[in-house]
N, CA, C and O of each residue as an XYZ file, in Angstrom:
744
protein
N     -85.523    -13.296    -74.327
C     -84.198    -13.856    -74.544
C     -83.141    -12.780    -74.288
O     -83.429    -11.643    -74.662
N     -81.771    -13.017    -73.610
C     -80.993    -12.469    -73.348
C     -80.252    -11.335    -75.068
O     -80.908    -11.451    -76.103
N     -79.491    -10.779    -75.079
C     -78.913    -10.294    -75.425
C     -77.523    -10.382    -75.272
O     -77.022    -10.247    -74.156
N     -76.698    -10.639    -76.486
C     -75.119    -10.881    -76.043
C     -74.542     -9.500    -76.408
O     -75.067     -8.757    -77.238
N     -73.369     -9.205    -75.691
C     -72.260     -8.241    -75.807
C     -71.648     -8.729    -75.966
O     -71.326     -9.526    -75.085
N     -70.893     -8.712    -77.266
C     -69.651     -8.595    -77.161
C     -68.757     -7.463    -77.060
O     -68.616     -6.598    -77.924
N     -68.015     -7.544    -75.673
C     -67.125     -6.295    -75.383
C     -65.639     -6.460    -75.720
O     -64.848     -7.118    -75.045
N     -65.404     -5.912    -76.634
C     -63.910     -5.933    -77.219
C     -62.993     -4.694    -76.995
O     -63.004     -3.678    -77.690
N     -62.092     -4.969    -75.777
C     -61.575     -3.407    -75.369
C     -60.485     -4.505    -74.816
O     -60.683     -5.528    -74.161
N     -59.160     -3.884    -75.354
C     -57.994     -4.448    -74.821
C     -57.252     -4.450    -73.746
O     -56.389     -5.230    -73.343
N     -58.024     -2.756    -73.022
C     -57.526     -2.329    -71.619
C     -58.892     -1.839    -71.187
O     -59.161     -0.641    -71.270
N     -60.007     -2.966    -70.600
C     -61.172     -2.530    -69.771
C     -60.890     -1.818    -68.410
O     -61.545     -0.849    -68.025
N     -59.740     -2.444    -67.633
C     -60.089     -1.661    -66.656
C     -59.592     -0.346    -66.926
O     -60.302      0.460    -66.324
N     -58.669      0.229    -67.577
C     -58.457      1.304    -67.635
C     -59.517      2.385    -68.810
O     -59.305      3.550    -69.149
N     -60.462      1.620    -69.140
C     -61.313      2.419    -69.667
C     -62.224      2.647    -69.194
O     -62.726      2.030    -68.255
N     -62.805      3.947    -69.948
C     -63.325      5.242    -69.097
C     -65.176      4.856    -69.721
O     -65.899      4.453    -68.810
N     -65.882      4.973    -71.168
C     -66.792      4.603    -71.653
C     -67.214      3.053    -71.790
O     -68.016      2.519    -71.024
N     -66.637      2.459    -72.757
C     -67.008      1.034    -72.385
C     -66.823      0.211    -70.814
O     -67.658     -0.651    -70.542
N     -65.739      0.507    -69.844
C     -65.985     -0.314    -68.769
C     -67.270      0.717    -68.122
O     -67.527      0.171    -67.049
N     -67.829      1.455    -68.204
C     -68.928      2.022    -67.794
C     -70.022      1.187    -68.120
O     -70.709      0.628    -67.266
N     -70.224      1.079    -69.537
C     -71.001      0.451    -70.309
C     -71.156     -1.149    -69.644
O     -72.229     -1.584    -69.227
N     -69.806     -1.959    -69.636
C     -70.545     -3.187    -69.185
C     -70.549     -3.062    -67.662
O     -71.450     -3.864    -67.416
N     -70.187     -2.640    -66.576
C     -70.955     -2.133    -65.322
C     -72.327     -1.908    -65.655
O     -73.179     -2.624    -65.128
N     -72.646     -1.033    -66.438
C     -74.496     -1.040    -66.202
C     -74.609     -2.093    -66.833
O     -74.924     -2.764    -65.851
N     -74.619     -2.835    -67.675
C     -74.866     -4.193    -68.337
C     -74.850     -5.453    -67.639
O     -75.434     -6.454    -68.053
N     -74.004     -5.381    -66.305
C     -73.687     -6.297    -66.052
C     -74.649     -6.506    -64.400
O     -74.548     -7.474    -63.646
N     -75.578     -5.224    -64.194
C     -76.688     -5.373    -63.303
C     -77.929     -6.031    -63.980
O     -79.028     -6.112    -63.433
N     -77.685     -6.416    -65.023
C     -79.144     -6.764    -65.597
C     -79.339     -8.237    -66.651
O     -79.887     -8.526    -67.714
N     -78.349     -9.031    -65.378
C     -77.779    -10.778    -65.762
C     -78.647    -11.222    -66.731
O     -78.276    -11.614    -67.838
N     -80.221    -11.158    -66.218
C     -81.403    -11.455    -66.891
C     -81.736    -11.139    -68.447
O     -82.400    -11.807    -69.239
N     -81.065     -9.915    -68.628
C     -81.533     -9.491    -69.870
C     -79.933     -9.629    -70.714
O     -79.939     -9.906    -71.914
N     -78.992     -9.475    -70.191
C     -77.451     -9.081    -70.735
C     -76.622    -10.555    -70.740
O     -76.678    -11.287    -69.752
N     -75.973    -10.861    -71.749
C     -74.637    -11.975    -71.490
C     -73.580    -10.805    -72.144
O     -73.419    -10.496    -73.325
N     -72.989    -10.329    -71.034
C     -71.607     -9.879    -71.198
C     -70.377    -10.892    -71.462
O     -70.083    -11.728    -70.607
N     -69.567    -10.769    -72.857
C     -69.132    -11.365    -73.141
C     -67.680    -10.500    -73.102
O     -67.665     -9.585    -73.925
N     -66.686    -10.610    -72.435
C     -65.376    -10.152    -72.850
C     -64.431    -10.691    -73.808
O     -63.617    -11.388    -73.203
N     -64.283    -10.668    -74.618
C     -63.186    -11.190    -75.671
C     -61.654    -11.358    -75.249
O     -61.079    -12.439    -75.370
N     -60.780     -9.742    -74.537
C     -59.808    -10.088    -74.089
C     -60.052    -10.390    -72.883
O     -58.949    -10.851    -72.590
N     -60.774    -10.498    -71.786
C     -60.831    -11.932    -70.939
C     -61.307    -12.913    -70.945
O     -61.014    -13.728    -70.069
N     -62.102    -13.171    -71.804
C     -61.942    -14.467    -72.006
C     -60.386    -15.382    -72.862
O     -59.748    -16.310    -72.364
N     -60.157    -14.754    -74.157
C     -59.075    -15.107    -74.162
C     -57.814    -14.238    -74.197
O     -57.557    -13.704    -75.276
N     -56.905    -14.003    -73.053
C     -56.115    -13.429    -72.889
C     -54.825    -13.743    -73.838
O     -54.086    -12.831    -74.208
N     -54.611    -15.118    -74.205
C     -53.724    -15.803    -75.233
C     -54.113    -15.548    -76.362
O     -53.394    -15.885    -77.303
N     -55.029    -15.057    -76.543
C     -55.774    -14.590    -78.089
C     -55.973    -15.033    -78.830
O     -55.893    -14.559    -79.963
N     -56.478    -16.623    -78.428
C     -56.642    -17.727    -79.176
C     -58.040    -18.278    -78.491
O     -58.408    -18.573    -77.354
N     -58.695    -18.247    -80.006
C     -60.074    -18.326    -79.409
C     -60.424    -20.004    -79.709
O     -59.920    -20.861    -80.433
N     -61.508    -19.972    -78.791
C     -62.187    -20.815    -78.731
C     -63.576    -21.162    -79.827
O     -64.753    -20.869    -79.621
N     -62.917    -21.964    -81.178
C     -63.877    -21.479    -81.985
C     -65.671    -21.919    -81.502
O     -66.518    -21.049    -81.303
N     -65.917    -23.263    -81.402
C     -67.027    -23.597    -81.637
C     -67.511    -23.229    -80.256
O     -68.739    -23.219    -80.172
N     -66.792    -22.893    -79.044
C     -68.139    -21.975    -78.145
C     -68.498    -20.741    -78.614
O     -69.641    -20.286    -78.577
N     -67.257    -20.046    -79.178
C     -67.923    -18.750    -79.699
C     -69.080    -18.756    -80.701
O     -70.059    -18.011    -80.674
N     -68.832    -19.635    -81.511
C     -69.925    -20.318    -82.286
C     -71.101    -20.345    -81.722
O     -71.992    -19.566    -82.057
N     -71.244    -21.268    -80.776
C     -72.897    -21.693    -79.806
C     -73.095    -20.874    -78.969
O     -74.143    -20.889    -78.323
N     -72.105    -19.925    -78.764
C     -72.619    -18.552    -77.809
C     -73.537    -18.086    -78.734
O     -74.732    -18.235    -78.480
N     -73.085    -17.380    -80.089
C     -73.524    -16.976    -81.235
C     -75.179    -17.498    -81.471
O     -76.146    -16.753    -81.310
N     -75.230    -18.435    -81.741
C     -76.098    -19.552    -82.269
C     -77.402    -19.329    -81.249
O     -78.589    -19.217    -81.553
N     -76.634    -19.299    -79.649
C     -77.394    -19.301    -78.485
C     -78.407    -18.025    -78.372
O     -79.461    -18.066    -77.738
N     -77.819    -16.633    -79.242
C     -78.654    -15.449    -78.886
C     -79.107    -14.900    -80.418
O     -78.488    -14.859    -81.481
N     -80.234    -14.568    -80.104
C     -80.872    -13.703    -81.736
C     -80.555    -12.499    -81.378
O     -80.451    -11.824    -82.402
N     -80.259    -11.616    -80.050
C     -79.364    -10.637    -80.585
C     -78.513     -9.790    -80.349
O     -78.710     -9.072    -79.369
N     -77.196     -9.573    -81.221
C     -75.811     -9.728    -80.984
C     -75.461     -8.247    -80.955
O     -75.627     -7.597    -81.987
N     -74.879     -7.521    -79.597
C     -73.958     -6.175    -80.170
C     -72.904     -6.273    -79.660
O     -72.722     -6.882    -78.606
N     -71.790     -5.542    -80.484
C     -70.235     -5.528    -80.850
C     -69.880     -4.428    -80.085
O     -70.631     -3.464    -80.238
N     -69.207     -4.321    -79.515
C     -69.322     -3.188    -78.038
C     -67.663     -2.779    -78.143
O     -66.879     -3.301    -77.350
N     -67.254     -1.954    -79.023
C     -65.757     -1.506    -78.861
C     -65.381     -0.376    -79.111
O     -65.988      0.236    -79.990
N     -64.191      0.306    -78.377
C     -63.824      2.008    -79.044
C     -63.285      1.684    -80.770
O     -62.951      0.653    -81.354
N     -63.399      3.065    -81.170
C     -63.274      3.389    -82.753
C     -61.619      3.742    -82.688
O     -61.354      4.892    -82.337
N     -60.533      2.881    -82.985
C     -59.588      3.187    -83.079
C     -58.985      3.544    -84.380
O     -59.203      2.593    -85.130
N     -58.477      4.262    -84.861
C     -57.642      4.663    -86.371
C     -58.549      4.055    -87.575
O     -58.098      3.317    -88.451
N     -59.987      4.512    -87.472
C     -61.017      4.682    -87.612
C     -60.936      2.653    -88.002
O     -60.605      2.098    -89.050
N     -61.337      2.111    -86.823
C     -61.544      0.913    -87.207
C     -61.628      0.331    -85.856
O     -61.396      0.940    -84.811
N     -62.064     -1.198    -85.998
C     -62.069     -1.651    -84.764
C     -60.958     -2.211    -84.101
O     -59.984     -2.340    -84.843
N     -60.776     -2.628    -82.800
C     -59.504     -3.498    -82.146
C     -59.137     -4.546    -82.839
O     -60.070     -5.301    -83.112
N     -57.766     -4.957    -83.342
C     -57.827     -6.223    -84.232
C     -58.516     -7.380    -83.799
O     -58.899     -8.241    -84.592
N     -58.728     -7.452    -82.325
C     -59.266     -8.259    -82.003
C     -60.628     -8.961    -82.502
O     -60.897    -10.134    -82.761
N     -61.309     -7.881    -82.531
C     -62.583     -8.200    -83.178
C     -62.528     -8.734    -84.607
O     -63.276     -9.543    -85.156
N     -61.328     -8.005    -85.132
C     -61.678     -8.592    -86.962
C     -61.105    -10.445    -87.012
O     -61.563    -11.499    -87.452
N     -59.962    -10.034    -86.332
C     -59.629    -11.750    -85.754
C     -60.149    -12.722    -85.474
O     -59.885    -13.892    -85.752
N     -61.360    -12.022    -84.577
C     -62.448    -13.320    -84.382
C     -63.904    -13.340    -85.352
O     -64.722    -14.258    -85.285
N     -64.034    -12.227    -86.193
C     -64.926    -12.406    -87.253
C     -64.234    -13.546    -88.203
O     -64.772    -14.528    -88.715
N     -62.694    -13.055    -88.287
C     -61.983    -13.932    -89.504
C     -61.777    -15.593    -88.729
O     -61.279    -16.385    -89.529
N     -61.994    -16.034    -87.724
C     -61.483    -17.509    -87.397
C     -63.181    -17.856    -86.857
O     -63.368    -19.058    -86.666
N     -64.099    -17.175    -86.663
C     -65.691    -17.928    -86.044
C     -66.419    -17.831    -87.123
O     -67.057    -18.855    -87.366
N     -66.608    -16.616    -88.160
C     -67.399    -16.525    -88.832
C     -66.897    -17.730    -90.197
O     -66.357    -17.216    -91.177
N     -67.046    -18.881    -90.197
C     -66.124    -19.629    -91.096
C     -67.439    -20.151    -92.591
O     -68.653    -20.315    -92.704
N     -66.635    -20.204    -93.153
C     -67.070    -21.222    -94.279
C     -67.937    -22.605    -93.410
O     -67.317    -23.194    -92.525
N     -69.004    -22.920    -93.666
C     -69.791    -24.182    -93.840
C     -70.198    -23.622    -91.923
O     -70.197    -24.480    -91.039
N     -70.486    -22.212    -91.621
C     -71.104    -22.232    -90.547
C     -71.596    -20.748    -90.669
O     -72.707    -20.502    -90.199
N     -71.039    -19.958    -91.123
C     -71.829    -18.482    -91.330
C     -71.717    -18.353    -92.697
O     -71.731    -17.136    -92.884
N     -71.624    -18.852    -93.649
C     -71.551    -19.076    -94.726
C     -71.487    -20.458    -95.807
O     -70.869    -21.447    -95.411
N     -72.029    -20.480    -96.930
C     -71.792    -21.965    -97.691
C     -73.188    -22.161    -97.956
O     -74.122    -21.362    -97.890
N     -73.156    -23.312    -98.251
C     -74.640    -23.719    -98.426
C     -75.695    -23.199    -97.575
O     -75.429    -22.462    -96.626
N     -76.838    -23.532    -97.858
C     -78.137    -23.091    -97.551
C     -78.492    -23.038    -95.931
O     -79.117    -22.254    -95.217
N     -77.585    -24.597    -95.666
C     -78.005    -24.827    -94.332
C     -76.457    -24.716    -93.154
O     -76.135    -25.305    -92.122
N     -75.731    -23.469    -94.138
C     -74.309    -23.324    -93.059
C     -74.855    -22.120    -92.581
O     -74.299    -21.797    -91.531
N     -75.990    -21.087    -93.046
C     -76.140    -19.814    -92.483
C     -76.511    -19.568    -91.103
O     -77.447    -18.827    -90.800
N     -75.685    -20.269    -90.146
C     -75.857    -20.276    -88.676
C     -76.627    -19.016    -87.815
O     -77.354    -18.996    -86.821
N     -76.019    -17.877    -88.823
C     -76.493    -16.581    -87.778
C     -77.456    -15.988    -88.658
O     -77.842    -14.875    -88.302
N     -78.089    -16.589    -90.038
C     -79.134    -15.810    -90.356
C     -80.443    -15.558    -89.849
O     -81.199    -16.377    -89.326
N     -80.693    -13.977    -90.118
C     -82.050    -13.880    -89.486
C     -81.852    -12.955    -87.707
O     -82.610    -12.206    -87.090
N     -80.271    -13.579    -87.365
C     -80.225    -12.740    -85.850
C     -79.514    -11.571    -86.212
O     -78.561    -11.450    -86.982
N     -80.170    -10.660    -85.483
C     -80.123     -9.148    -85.300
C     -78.864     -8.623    -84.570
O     -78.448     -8.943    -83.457
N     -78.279     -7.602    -85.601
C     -76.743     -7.668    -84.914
C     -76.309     -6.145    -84.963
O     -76.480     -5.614    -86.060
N     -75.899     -5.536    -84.192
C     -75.351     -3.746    -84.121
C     -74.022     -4.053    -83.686
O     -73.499     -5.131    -83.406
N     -73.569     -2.838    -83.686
C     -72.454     -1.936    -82.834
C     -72.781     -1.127    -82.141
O     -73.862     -0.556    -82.285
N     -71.784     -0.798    -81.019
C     -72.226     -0.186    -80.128
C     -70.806      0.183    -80.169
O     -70.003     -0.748    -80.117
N     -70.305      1.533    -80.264
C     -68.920      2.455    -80.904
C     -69.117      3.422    -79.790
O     -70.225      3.891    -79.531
N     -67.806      3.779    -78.994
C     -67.179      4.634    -78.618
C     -65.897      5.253    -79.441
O     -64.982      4.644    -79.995
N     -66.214      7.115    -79.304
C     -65.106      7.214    -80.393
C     -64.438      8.792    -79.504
O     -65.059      9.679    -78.918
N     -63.022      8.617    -79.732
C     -62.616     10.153    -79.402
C     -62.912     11.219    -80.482
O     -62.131     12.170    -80.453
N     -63.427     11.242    -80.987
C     -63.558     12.525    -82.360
C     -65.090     12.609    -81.969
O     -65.868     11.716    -81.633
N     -65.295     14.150    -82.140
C     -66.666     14.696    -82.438
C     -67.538     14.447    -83.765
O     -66.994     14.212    -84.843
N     -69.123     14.527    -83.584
C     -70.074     14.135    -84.314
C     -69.436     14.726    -85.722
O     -69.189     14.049    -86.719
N     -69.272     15.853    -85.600
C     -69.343     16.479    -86.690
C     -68.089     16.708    -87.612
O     -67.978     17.435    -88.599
N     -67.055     15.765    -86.923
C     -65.856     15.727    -87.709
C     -66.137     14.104    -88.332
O     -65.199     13.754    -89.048
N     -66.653     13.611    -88.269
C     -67.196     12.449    -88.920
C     -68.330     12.470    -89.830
O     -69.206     11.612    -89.728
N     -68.390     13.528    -90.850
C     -69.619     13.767    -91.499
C     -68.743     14.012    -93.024
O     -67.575     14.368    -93.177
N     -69.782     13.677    -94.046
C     -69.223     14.269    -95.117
C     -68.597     15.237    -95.314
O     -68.903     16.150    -94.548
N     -67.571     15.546    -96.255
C     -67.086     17.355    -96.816
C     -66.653     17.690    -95.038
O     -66.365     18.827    -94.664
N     -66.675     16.691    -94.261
C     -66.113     17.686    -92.555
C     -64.248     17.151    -92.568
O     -63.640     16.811    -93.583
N     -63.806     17.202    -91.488
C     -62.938     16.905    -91.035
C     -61.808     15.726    -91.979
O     -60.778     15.892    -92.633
N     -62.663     14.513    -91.616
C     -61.952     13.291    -92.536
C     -63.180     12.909    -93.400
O     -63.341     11.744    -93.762
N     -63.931     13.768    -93.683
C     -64.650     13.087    -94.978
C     -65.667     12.082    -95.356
O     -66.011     11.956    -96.532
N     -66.234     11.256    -94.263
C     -66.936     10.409    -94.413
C     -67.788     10.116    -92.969
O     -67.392     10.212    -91.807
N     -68.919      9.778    -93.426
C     -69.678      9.489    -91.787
C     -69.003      8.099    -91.316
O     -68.367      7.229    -91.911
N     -69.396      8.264    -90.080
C     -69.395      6.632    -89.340
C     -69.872      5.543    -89.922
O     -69.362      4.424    -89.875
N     -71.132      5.947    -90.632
C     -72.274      4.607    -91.231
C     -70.975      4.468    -92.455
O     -70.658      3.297    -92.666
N     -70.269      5.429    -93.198
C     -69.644      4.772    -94.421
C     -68.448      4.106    -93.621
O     -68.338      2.905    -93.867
N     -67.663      4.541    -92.850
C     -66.480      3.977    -92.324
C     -66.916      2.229    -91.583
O     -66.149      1.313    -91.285
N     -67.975      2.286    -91.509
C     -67.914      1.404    -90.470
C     -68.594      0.230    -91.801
O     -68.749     -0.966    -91.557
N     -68.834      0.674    -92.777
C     -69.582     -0.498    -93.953
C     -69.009     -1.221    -93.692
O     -69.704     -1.947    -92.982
N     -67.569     -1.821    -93.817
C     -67.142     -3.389    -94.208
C     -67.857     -4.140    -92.911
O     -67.489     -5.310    -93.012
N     -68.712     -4.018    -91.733
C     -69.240     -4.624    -90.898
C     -70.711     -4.786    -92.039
O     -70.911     -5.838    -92.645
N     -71.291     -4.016    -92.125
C     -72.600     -3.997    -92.918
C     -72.489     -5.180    -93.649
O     -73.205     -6.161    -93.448
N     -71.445     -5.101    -94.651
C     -71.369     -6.090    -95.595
C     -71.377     -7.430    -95.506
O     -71.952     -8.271    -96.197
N     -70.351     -7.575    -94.146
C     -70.391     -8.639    -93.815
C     -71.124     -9.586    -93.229
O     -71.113    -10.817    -93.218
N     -71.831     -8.655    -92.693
C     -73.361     -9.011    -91.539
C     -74.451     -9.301    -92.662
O     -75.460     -9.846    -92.214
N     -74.454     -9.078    -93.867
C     -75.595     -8.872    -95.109
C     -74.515    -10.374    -95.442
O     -74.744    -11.218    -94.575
N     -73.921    -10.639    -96.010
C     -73.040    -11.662    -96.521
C     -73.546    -12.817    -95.591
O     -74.095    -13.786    -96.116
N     -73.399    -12.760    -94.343
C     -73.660    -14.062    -93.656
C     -75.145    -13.825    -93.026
O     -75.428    -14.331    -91.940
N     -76.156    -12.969    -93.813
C     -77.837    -13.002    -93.891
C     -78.019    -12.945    -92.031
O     -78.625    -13.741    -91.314
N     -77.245    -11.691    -91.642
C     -77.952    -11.709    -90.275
C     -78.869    -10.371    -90.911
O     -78.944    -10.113    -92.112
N     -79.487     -9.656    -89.893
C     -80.299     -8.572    -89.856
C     -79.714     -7.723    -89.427
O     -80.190     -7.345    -88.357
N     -78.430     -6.927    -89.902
C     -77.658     -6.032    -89.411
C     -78.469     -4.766    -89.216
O     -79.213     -4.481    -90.155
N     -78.461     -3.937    -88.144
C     -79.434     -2.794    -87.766
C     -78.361     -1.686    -87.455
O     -77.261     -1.897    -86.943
N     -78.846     -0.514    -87.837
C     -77.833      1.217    -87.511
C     -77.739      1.033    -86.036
O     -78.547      0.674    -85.179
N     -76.286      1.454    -86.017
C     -75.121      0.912    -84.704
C     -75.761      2.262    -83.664
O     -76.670      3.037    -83.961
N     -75.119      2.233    -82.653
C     -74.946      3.317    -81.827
C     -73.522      3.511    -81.189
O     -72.689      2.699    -80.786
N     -73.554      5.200    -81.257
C     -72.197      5.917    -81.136
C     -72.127      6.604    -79.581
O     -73.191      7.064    -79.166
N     -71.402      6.663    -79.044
C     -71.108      7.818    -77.866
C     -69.657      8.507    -78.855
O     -68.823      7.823    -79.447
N     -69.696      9.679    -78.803
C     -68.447     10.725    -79.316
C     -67.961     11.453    -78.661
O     -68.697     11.800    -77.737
N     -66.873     11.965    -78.669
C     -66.467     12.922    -77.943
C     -65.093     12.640    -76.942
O     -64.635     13.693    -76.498
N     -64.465     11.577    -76.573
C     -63.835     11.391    -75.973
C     -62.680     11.843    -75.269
O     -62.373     11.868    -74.077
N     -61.784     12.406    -76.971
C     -60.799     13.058    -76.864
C     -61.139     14.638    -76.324
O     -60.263     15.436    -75.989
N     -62.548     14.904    -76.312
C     -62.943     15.846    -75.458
C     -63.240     16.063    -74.074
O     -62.778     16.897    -73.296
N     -63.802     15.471    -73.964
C     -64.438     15.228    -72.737
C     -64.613     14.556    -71.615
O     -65.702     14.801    -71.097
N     -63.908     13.751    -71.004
C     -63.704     12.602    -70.082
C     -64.808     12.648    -68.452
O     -64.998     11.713    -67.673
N     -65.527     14.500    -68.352
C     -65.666     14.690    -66.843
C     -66.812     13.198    -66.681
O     -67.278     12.498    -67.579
N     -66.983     13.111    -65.293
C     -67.946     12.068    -64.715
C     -69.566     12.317    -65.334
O     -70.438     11.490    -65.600
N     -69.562     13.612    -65.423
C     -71.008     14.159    -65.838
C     -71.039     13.681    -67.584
O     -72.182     13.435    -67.969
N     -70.303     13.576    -68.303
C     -70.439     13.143    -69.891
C     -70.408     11.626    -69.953
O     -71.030     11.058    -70.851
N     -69.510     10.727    -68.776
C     -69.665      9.625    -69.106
C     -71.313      9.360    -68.766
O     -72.205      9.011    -69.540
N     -71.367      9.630    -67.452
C     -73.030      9.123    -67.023
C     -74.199      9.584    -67.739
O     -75.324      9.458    -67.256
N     -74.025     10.022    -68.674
C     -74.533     10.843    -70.028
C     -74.856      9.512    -71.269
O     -75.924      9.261    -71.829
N     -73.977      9.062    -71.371
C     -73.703      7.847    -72.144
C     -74.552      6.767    -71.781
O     -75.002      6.031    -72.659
N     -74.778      6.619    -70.764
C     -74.994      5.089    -70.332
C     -76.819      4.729    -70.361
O     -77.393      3.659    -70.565
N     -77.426      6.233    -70.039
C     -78.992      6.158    -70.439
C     -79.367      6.144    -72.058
O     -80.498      5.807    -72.409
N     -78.546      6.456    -72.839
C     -78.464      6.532    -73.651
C     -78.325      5.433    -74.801
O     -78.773      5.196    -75.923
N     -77.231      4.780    -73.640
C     -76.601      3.239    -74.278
C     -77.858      2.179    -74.072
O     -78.360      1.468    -74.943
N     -78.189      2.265    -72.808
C     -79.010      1.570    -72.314
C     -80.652      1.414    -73.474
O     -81.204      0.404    -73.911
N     -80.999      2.916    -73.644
C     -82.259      3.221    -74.179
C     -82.143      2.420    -75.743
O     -83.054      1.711    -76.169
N     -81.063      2.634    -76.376
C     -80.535      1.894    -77.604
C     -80.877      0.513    -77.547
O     -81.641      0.028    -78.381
N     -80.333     -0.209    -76.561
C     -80.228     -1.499    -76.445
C     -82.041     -2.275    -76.656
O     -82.540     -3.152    -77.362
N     -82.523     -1.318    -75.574
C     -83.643     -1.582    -75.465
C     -84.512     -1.615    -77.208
O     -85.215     -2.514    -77.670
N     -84.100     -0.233    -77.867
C     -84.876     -0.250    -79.453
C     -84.573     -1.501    -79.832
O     -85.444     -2.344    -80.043
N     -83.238     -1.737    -79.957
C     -82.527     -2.777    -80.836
C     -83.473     -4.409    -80.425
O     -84.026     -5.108    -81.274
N     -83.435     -4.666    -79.065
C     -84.075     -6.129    -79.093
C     -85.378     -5.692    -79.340
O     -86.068     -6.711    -79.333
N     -86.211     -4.536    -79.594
C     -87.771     -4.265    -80.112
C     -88.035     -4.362    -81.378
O     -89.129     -4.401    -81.941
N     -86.395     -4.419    -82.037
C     -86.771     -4.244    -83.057
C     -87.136     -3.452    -84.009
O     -87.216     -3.786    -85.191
N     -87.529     -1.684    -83.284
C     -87.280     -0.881    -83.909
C     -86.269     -0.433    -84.292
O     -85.215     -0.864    -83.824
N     -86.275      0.675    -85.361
C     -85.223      1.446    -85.781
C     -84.570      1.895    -84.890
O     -85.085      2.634    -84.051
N     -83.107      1.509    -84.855
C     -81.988      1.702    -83.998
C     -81.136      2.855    -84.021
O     -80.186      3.056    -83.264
N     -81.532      3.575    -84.919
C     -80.411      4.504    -85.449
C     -80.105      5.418    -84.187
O     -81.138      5.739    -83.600
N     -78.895      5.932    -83.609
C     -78.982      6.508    -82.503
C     -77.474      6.891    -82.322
O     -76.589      6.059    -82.125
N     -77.241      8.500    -82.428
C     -75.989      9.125    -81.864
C     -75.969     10.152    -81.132
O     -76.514     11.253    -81.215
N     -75.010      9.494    -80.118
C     -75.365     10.171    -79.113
C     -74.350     11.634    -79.473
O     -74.376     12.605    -78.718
């Protein structure tokens, strides 16, 4: 079964890591549904119940966006807050639409590994910053699994660090639909 992306980046073509990311993603139709959020809806008004049966359609889901002011594009929380609804990812017994499917992140960030660590820089790892996803993914009984990071951005941009990323991204993807332990920073 395929694998969905969701790629949430507000300016793909002008990005440098994620439009990398769905380029290699997007050679491998068979295994990948690349999903764009701001192209699909450019009016920013979503389409609830396909996003829904897109959802519904794959067991398993990664969230594919840069780490902005340590959080995601509003976009993404926008469409957790209008798809993930009462009496379909939540409610009774038989609204838990996405329980059971396997769901990551997949984070690009300009800050280094190690300014994202306890007692470092700002104080807290990625895995704590990024909880209110955990929670929510545990709340609506999917199988939320440890995300994967590329870092470094605000460092590093040459051609040789992005293409660095992408075996990397790739090798992740692969744990994640196996089912093994995902944990992975690059």
């Amino acid at each position: 079964m395929k694998t969905l992306v969701v790629v949430i980046h507000p300016d793909i073509k002008n990005s440098v890591i994620n439009k990398r990311w769905v380029e290699e993603l997007q050679k491998f139709p068979d295994l990948y549904h690349v999903h764009q959020l701001h192209e699909a809806y450019p009016n920013l008004q979503f389409d609830i119940i396909a996003e829904q049966k897109l959802l519904e359609a794959h067991d398993h889901i990664v969230l594919q966006f840069p780490f902005y002011w340590f959080n995601c594009p509003f976009l993404l929380k926008k469409w957790i807050d209008e798809v993930f609804i009462r009496g379909w990812a939540y409610g009774s017994q038989s609204d838990y639409k996405l329980k059971g499917k396997k769901i990551t992140l997949a984070i690009s960030l300009g800050l280094n590994e190690e300014e994202v660590q306890p007692g470092s820089t700002y104080g807290y790892s990625l895995e704590e910053l990024t909880r209110p996803f955990e929670l929510t993914f545990q709340y609506v009984k999917t199988d939320y699994r440890p995300l994967f990071a590329y870092y470094g951005m605000a460092y590093n941009v040459s051609d040789e660090w992005v293409e660095k990323s992408v075996p990397l991204y790739m090798a992740f993807l692969e744990r994640f639909k196996g089912g093994h332990d995902t944990a992975d920073a690059a």
